[in-house]
C-alpha positions as CSV (number, residue, x, y, z in Angstrom):
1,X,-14.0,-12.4,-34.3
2,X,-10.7,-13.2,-32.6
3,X,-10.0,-13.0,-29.2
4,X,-8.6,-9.8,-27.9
5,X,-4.9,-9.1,-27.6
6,X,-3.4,-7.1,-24.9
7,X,-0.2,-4.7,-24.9
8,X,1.2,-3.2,-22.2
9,X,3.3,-0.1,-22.9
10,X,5.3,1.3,-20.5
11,X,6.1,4.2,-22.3
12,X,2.6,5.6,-22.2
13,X,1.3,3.9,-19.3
14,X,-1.4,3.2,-21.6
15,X,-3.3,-0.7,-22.2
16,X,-4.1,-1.5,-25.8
17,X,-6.4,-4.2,-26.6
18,X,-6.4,-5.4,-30.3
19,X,-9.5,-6.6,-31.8
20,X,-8.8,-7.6,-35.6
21,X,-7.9,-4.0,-37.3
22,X,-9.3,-2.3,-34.4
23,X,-7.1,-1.0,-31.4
24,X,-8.3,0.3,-27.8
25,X,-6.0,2.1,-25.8
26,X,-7.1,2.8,-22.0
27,X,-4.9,5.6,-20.4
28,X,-5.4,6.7,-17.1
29,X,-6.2,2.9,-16.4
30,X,-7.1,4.0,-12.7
31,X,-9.1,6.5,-13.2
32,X,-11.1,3.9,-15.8
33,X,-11.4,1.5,-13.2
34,X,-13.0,3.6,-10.6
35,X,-15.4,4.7,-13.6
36,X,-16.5,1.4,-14.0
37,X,-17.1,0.8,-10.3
38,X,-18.9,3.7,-9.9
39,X,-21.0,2.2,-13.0
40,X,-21.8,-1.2,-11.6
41,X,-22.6,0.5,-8.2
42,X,-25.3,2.7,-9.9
43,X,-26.3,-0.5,-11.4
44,X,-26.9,-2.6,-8.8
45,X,-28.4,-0.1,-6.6
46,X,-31.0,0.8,-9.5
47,X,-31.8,-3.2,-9.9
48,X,-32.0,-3.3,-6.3
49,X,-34.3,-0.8,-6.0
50,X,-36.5,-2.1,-8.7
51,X,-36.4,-5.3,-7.0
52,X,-37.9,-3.8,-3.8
53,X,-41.0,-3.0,-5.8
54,X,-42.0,-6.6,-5.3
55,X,-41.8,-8.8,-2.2
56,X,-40.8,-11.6,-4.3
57,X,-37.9,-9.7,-5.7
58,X,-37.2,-8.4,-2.4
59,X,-34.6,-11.0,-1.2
60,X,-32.1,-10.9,-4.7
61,X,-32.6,-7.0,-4.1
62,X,-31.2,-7.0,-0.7
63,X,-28.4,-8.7,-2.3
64,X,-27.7,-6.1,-5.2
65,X,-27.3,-3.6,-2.3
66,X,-24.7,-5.7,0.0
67,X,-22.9,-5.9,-3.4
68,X,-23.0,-2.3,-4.5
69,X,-22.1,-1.1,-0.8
70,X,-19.2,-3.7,-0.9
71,X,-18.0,-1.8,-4.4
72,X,-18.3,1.2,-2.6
73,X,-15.2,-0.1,-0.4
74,X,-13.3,-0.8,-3.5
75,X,-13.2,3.1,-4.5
76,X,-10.9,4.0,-2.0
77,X,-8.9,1.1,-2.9
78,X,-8.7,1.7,-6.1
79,X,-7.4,5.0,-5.6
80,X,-5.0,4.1,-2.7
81,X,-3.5,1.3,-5.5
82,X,-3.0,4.5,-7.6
83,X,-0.7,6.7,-5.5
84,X,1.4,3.7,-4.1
85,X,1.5,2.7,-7.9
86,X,3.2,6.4,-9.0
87,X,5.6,6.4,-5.7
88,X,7.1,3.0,-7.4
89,X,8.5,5.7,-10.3
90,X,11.7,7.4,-9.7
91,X,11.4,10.9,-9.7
92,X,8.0,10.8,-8.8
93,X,7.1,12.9,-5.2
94,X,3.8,12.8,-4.3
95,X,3.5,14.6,-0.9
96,X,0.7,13.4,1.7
């Protein structure tokens, strides 16, 4: 198995890793990203809270949910990023 291969096409907006014969294209790359937060936050929180079950887990659990509450910053980010990212196209008027 190779190593992926990116492609940026600025027609589509769209990212296209190549994996042998195999493409993926990600569109709405934004929108993707604050999936995937949202993901890892559920993760970590569900570890954590798993890890509370025991007091010798309880320490590395405490930690799970400093890191999922700092993702929880990141969302707004991410979709800040976004609009300042479509007011860089002209033409584009997004009104606040």
């Amino acid at each position: 198995m190779s190593a992926p291969q990116t492609k940026h096409d600025p027609a589509s907006h769209s990212l296209t890793f190549t994996f042998g014969h195999d493409e993926l294209v990600v569109r709405r790359r934004y929108q993707v990203l604050s999936i995937l937060n949202d993901v890892c936050i559920g993760v970590w929180f569900l570890i954590g809270s798993i890890m509370f079950l025991s007091d010798h887990w309880q320490t590395f659990g405490t930690w799970l949910f400093i890191v999922g509450s700092a993702q929880l910053l990141i969302r707004p980010l991410i979709r800040l990023a976004h609009h300042l990212h479509l007011k860089r196209f002209p033409g584009e008027r997004m009104d606040l």
